[in-house]
BALO-443056 format. One record per residue: residue number from 1; residue in one letter; y, x, z of N, C-alpha, C, O in turn. Coordinates in steps of 0.05 Angstrom, whole numbers. Layout:
REM BALO-443056
     k   r     n.c2     n.c1     n.c3    ca.c2    ca.c1    ca.c3     c.c2     c.c1     c.c3     o.c2     o.c1     o.c3
   NUM   A        Y        X        Z        Y        X        Z        Y        X        Z        Y        X        Z
...
END
This chain:
REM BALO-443056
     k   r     n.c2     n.c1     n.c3    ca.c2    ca.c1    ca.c3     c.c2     c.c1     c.c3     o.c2     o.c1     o.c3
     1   X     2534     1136     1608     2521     1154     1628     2491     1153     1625     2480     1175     1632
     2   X     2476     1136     1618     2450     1126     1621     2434     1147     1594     2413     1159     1594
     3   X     2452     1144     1575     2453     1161     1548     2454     1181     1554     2431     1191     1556
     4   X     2477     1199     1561     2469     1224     1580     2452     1235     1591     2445     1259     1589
     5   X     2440     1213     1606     2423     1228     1631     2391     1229     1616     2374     1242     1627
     6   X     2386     1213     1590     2362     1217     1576     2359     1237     1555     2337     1245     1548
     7   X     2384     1248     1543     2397     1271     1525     2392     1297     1548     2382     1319     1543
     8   X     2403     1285     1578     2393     1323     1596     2371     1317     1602     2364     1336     1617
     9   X     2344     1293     1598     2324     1303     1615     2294     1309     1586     2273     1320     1588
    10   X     2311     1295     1558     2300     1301     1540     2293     1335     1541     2272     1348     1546
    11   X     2323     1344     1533     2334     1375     1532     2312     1387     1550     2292     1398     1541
    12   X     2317     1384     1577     2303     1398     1600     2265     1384     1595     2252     1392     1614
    13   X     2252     1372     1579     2227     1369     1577     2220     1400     1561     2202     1416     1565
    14   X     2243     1399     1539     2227     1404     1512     2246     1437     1512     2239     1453     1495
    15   X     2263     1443     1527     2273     1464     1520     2239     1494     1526     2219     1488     1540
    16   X     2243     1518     1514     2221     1533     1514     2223     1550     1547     2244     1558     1558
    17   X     2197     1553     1559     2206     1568     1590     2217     1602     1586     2211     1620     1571
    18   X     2229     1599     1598     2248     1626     1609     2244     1651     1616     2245     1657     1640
    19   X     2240     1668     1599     2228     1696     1603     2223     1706     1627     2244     1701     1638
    20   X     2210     1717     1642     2213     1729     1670     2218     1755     1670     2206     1770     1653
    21   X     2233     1762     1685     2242     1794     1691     2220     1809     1709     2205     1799     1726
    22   X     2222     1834     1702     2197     1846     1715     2213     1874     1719     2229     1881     1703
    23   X     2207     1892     1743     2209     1914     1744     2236     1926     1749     2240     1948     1740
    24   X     2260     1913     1765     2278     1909     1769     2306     1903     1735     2328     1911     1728
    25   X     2284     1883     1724     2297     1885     1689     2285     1900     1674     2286     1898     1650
    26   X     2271     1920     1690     2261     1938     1666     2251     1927     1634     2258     1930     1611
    27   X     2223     1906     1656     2215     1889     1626     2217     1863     1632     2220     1850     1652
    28   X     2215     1859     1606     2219     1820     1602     2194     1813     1591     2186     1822     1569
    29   X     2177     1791     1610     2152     1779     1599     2158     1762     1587     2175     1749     1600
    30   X     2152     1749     1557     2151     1729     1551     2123     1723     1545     2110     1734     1527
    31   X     2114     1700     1563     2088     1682     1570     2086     1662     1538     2085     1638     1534
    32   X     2087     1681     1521     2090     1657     1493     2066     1651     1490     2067     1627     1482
    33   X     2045     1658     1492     2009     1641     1502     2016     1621     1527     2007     1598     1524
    34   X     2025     1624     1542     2025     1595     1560     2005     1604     1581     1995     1587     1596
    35   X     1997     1634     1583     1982     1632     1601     1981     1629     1624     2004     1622     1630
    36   X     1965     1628     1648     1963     1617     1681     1977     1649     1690     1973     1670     1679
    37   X     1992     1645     1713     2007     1661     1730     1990     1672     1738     2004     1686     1752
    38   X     1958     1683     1745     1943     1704     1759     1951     1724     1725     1970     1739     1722
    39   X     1936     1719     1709     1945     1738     1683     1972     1747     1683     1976     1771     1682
    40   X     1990     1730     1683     2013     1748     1678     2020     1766     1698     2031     1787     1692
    41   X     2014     1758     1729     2022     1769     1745     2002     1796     1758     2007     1809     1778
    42   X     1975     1801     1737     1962     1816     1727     1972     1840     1709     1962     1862     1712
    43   X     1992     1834     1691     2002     1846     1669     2024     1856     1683     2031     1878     1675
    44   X     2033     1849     1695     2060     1856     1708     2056     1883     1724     2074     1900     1724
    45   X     2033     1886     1738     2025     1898     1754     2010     1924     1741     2013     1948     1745
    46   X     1994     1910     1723     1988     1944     1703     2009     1955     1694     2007     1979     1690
    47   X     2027     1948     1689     2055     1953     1674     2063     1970     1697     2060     1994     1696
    48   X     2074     1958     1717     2067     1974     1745     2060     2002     1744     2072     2023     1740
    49   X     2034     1994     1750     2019     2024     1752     2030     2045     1739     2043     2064     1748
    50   X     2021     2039     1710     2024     2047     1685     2049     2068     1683     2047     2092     1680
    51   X     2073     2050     1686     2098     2061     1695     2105     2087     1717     2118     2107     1713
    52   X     2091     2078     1741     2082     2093     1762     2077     2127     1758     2087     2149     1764
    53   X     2045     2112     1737     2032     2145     1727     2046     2158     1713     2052     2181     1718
    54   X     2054     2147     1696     2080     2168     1680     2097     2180     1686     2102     2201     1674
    55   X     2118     2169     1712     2126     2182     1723     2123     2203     1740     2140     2220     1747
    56   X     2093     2202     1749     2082     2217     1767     2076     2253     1753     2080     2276     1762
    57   X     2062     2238     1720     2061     2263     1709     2086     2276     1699     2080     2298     1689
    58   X     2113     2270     1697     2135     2293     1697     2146     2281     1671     2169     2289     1666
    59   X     2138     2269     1659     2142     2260     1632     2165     2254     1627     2175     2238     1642
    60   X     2180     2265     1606     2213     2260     1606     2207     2227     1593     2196     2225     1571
    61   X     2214     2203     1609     2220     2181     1591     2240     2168     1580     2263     2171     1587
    62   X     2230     2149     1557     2250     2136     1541     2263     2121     1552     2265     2099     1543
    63   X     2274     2128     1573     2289     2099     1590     2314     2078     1573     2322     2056     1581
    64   X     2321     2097     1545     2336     2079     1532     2322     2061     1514     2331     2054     1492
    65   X     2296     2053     1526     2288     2022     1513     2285     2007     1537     2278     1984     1531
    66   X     2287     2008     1553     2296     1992     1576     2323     1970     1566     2344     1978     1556
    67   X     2315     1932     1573     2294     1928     1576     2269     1925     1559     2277     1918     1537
    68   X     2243     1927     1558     2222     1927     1549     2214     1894     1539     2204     1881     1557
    69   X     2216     1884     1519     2201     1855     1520     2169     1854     1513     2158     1859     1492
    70   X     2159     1846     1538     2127     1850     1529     2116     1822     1527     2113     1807     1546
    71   X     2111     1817     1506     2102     1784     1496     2069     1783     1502     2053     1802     1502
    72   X     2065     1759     1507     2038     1760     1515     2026     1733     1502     2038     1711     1502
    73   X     1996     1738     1490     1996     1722     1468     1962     1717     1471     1949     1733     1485
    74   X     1950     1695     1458     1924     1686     1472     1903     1699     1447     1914     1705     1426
    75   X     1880     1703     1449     1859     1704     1432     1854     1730     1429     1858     1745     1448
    76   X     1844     1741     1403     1837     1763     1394     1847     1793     1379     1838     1815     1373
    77   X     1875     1777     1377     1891     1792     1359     1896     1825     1369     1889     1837     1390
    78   X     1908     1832     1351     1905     1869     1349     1934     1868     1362     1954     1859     1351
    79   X     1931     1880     1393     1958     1893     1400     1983     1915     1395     1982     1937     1385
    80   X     2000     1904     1404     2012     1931     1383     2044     1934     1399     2054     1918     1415
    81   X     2056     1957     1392     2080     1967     1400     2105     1974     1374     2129     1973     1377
    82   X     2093     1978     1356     2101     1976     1334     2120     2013     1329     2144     2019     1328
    83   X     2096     2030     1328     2092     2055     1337     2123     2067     1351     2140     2082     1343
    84   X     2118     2049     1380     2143     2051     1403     2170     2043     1403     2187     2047     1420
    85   X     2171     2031     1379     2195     2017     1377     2198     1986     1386     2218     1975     1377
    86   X     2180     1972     1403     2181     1949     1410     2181     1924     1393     2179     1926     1368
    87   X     2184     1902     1403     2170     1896     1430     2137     1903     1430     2121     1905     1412
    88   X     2135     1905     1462     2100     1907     1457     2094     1873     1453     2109     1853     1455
    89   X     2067     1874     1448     2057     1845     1443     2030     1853     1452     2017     1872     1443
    90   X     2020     1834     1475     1987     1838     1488     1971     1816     1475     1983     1794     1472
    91   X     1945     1818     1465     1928     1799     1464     1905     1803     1486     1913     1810     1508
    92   X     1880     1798     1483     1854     1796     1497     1858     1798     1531     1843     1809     1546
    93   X     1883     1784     1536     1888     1791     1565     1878     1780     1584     1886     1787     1606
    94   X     1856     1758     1583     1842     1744     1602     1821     1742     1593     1815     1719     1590
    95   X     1801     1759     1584     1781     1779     1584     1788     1803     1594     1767     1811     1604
    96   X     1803     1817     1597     1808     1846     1615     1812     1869     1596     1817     1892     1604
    97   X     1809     1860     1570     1812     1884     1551     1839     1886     1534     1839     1896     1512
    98   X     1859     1877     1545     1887     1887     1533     1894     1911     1541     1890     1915     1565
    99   X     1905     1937     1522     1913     1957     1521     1937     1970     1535     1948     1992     1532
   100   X     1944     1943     1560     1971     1942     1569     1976     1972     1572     1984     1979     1549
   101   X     1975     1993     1586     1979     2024     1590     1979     2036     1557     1993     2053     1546
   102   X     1968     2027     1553     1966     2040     1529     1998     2035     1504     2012     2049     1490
   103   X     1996     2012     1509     2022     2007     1484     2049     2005     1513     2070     1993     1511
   104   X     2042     2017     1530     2076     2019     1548     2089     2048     1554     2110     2057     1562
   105   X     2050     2066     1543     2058     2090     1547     2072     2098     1512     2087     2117     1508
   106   X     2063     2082     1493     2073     2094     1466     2111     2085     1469     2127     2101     1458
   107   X     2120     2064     1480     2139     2054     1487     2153     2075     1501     2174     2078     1488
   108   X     2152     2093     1522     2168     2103     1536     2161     2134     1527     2180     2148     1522
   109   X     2141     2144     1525     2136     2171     1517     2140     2178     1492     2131     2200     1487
   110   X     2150     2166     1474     2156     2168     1443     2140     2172     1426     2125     2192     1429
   111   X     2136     2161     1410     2125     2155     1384     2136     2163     1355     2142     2143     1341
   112   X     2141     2188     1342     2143     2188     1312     2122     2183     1294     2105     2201     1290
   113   X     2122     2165     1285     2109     2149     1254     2106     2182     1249     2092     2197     1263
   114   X     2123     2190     1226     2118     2214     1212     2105     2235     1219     2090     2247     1205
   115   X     2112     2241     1246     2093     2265     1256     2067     2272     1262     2058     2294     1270
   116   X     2050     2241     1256     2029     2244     1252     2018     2225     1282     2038     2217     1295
   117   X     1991     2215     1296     1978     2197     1310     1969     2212     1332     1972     2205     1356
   118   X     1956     2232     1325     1935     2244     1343     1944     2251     1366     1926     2250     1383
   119   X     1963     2259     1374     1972     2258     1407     1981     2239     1423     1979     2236     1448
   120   X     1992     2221     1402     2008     2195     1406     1991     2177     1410     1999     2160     1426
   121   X     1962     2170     1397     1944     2150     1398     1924     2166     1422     1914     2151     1439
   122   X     1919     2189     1423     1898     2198     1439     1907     2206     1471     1892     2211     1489
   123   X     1937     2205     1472     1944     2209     1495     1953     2182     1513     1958     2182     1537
   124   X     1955     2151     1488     1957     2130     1505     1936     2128     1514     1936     2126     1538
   125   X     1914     2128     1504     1889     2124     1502     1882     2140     1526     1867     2127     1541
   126   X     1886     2156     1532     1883     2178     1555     1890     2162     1581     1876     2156     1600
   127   X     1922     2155     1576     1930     2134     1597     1922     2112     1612     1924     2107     1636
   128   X     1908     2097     1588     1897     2067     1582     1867     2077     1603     1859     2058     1617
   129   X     1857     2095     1606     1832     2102     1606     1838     2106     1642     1831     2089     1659
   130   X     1847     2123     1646     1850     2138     1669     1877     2112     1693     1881     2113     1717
   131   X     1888     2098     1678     1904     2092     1698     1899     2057     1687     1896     2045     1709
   132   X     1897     2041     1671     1890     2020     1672     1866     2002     1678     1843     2009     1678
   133   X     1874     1981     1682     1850     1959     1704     1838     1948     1668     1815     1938     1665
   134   X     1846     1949     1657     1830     1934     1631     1811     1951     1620     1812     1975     1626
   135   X     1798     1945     1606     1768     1965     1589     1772     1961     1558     1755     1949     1545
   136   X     1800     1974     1546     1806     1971     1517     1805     1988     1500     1804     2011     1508
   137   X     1804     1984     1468     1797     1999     1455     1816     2019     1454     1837     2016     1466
   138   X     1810     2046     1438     1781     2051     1428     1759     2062     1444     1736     2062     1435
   139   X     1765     2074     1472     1746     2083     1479     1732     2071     1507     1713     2082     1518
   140   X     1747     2042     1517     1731     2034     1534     1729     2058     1563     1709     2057     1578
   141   X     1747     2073     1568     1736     2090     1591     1720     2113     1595     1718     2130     1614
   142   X     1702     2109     1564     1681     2134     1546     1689     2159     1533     1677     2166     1512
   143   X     1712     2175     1543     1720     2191     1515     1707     2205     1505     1705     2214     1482
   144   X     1693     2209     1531     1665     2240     1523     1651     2222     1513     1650     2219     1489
   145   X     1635     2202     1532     1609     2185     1524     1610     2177     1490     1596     2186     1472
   146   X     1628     2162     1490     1624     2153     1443     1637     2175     1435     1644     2167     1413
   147   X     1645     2196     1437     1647     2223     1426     1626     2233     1417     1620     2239     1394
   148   X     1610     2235     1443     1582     2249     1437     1555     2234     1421     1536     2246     1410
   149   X     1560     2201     1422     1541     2187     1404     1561     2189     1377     1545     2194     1359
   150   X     1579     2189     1369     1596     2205     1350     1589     2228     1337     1591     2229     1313
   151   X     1575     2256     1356     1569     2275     1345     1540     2273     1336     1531     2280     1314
   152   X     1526     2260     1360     1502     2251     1353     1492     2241     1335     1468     2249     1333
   153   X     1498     2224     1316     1498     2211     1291     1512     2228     1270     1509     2221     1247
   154   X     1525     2249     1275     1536     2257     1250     1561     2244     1234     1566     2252     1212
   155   X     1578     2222     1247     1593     2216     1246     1620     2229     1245     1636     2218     1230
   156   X     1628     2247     1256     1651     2250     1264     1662     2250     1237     1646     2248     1219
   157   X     1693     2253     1230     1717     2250     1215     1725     2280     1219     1725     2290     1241
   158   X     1735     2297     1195     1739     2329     1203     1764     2323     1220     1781     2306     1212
   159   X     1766     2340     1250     1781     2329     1253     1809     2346     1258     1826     2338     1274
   160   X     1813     2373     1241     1826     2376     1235     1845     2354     1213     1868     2347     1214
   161   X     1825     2349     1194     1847     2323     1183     1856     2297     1186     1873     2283     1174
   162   X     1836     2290     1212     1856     2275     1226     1876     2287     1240     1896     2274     1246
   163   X     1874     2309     1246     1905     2311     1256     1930     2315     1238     1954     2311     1243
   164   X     1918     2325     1218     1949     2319     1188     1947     2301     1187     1967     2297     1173
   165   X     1937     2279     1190     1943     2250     1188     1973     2239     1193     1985     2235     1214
   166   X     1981     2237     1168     2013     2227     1179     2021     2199     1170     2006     2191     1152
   167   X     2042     2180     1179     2040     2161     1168     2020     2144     1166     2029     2126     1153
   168   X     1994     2139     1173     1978     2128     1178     1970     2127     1145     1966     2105     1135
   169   X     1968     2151     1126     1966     2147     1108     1927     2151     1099     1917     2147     1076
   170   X     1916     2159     1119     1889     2170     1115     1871     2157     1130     1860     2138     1119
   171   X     1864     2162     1155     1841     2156     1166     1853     2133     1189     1838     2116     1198
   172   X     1880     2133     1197     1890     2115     1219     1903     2092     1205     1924     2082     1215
   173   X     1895     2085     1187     1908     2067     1169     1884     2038     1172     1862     2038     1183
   174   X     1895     2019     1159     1869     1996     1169     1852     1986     1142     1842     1964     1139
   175   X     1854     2013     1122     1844     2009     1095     1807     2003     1102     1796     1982     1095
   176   X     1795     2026     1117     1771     2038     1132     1774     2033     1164     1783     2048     1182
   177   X     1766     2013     1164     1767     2003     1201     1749     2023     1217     1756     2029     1240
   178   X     1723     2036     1207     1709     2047     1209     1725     2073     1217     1728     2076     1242
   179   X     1738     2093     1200     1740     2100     1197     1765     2111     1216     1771     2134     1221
   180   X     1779     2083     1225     1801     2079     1244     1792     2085     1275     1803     2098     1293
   181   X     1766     2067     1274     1762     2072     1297     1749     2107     1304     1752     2115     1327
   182   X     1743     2117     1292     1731     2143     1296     1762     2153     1302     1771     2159     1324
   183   X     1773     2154     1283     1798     2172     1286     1816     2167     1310     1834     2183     1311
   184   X     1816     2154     1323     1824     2136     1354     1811     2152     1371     1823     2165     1387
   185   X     1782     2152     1368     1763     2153     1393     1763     2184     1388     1768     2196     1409
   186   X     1759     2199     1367     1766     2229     1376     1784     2237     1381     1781     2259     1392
   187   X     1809     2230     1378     1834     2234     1384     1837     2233     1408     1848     2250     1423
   188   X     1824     2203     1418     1829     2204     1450     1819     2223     1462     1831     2239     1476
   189   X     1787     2223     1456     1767     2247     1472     1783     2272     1467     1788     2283     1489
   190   X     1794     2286     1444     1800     2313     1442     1830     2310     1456     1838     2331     1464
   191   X     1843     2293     1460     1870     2291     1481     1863     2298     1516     1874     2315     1531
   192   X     1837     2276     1522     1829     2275     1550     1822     2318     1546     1835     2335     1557
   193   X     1806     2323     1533     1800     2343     1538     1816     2362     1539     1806     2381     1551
   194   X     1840     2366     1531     1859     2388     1524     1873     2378     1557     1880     2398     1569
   195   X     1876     2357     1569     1898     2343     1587     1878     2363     1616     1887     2381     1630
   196   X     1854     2353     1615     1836     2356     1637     1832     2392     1636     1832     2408     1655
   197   X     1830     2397     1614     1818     2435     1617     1847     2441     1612     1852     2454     1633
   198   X     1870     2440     1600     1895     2460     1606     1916     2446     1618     1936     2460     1619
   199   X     1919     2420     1629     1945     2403     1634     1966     2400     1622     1981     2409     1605
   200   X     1963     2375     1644     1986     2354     1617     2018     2371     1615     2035     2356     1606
   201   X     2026     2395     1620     2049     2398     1617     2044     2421     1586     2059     2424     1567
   202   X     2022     2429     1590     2013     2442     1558     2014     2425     1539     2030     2429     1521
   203   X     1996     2402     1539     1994     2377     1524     2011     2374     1513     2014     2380     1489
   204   X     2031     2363     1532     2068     2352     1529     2077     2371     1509     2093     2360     1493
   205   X     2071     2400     1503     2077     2415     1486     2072     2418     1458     2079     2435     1442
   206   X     2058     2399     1457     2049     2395     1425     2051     2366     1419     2047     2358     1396
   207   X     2056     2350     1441     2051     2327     1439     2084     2315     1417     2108     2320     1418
   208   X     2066     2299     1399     2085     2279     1392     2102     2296     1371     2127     2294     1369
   209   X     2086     2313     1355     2096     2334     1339     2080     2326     1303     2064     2307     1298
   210   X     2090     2346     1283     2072     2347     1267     2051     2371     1264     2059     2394     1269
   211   X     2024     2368     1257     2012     2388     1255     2019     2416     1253     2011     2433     1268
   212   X     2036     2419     1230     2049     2442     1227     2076     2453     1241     2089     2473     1236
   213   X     2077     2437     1257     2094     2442     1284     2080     2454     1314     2091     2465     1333
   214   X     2058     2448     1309     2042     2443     1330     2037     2480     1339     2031     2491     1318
   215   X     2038     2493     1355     2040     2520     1360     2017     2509     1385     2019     2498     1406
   216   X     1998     2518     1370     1968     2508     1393     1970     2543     1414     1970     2544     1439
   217   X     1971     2566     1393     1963     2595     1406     1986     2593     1428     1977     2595     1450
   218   X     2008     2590     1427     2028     2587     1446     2030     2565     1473     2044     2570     1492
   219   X     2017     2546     1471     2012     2524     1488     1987     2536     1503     1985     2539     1527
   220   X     1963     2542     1481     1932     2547     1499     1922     2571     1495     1905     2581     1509
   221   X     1933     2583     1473     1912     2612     1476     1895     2612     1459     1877     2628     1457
   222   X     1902     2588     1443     1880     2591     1419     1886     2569     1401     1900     2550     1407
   223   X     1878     2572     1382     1883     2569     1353     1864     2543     1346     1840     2544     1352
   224   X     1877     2517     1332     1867     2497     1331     1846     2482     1325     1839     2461     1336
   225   X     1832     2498     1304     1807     2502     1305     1787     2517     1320     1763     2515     1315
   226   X     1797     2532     1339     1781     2545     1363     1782     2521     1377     1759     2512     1380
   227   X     1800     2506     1385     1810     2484     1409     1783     2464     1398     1765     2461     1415
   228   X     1781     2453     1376     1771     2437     1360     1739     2441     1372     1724     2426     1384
   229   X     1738     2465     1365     1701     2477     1376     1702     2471     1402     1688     2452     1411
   230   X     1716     2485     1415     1710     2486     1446     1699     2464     1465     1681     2463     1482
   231   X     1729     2439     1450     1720     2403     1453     1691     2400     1443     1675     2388     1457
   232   X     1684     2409     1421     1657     2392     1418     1631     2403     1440     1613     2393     1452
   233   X     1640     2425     1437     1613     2435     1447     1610     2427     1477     1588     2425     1488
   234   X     1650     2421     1495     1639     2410     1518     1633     2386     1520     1627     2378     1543
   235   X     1632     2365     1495     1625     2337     1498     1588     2349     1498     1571     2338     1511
   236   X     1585     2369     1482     1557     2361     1478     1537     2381     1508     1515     2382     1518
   237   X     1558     2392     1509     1538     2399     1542     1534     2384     1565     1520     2389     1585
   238   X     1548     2366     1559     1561     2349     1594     1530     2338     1592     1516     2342     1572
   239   X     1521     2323     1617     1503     2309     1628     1521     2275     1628     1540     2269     1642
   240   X     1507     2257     1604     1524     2242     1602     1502     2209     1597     1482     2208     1582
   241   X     1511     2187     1613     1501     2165     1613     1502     2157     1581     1523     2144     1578
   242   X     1494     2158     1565     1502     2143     1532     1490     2114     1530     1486     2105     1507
   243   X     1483     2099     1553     1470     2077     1550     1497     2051     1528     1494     2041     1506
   244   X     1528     2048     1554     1539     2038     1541     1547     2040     1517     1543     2023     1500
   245   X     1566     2073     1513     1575     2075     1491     1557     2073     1468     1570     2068     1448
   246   X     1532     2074     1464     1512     2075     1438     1521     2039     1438     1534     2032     1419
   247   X     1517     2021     1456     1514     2005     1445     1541     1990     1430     1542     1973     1413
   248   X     1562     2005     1443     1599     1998     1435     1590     2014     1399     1589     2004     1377
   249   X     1588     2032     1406     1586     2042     1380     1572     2027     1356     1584     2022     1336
   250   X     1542     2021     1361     1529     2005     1340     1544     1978     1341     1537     1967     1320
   251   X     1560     1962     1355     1573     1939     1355     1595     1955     1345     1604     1941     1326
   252   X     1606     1972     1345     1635     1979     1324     1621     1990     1300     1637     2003     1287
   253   X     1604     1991     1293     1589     2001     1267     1580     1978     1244     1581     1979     1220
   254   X     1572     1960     1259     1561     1941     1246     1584     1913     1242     1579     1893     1229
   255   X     1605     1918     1254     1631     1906     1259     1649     1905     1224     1657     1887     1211
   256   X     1648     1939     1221     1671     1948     1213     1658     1957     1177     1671     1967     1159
   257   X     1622     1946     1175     1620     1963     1146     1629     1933     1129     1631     1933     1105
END
């Protein structure tokens, strides 16, 4: 018996802790960083929201990835969803800049690899921006603001070809980090902009398609490279603070050559 009882209290030291359920099952946290319960119970709660907004905007969801395992993991590392096919995995989450909205909206609103990024990366990003408590990449909350130090510099990426971007074979690929991040950050800005001037149920209409699928005259009334102009020119009229984003930008510039 004595043998026993050091075999169950060994077992019970060393066995790994026990996923927690979140969201009536929806998702399953696994705390595999070990982090302190204000964070997770942080994460739980943007997940929350997150969830919330989506439903709010009409969005047919993937409810057949329910449950969701969202792993949560310590340091610096590059978050990811694994373009919506799960599990998500959070890093930078106690600093405040995990992407949580962001990789729960690619999770439930669908994600095709092949069809190309630009709605799919610019419209989490849209999410992440507008409904999450964290300040994550790529645009930090700025879509107009590093858009416009974007245009300002002469930077931009054509971005008609970021939107043939398929497969992450061009500019969303992690060959040119530089190059990644631009293609993120206009994507988002030219998403926020199409969501805010025609709504998200137009959006939803091209969303998550391939370029050559994409029937822009039928959704807005105009033709993709009209759409393309229209965005720039209202990033560059707005009355806009550029203190932060110049300096996100020269810190992602000097980051990534």
């Amino acid at each position: 018996m004595r043998i026993l009882a050091v075999l169950v209290l060994c077992f019970s030291v060393w066995q790994p802790a026990l996923a927690l359920e979140a969201l009536d099952g929806r998702l399953i946290i696994d705390n595999e960083g070990g982090l302190a319960d204000r964070h997770v119970n942080r994460v739980i709660s943007e997940l929350e929201i997150g969830l919330a907004a989506l439903q709010t905007l009409g969005i047919r969801l993937r409810t057949d990835k329910f449950p969701i395992t969202v792993t949560l993991k310590t340091g610096r590392g590059i978050s990811r969803s694994y373009h919506g096919r799960g599990p998500i995995v959070l890093h930078r989450i106690e600093s405040k800049r995990s992407p949580i909205v962001h990789e729960l909206t690619h999770m439930l609103a669908g994600y095709t690899r092949a069809n190309g990024h630009w709605t799919t990366e610019g419209f989490a990003s849209h999410m992440q921006d507008r409904h999450g408590g964290d300040i994550a990449y790529p645009t930090r909350r700025m879509p107009y603001e590093l858009m416009r130090v974007i245009l300002d510099n002469n930077a931009a990426l054509p971005m008609i070809e970021v939107m043939k971007d398929r497969r992450r074979e061009t500019y969303f690929g992690k060959r040119n980090l530089w190059h990644r991040f631009l293609a993120y950050a206009q994507s988002s800005s030219f998403s926020t902009y199409l969501i805010d001037t025609y709504g998200i149920q137009k959006f939803i209409a091209i969303y998550n398609q391939a370029y050559e699928d994409q029937d822009f005259q039928a959704a807005f009334g105009k033709s993709g490279p009209a759409l393309v102009a229209d965005w720039q020119s209202h990033v560059r009229a707005q009355t806009l603070n550029l203190r932060r984003a110049r300096r996100v930008y020269r810190n992602i510039r000097e980051y990534t050559r």
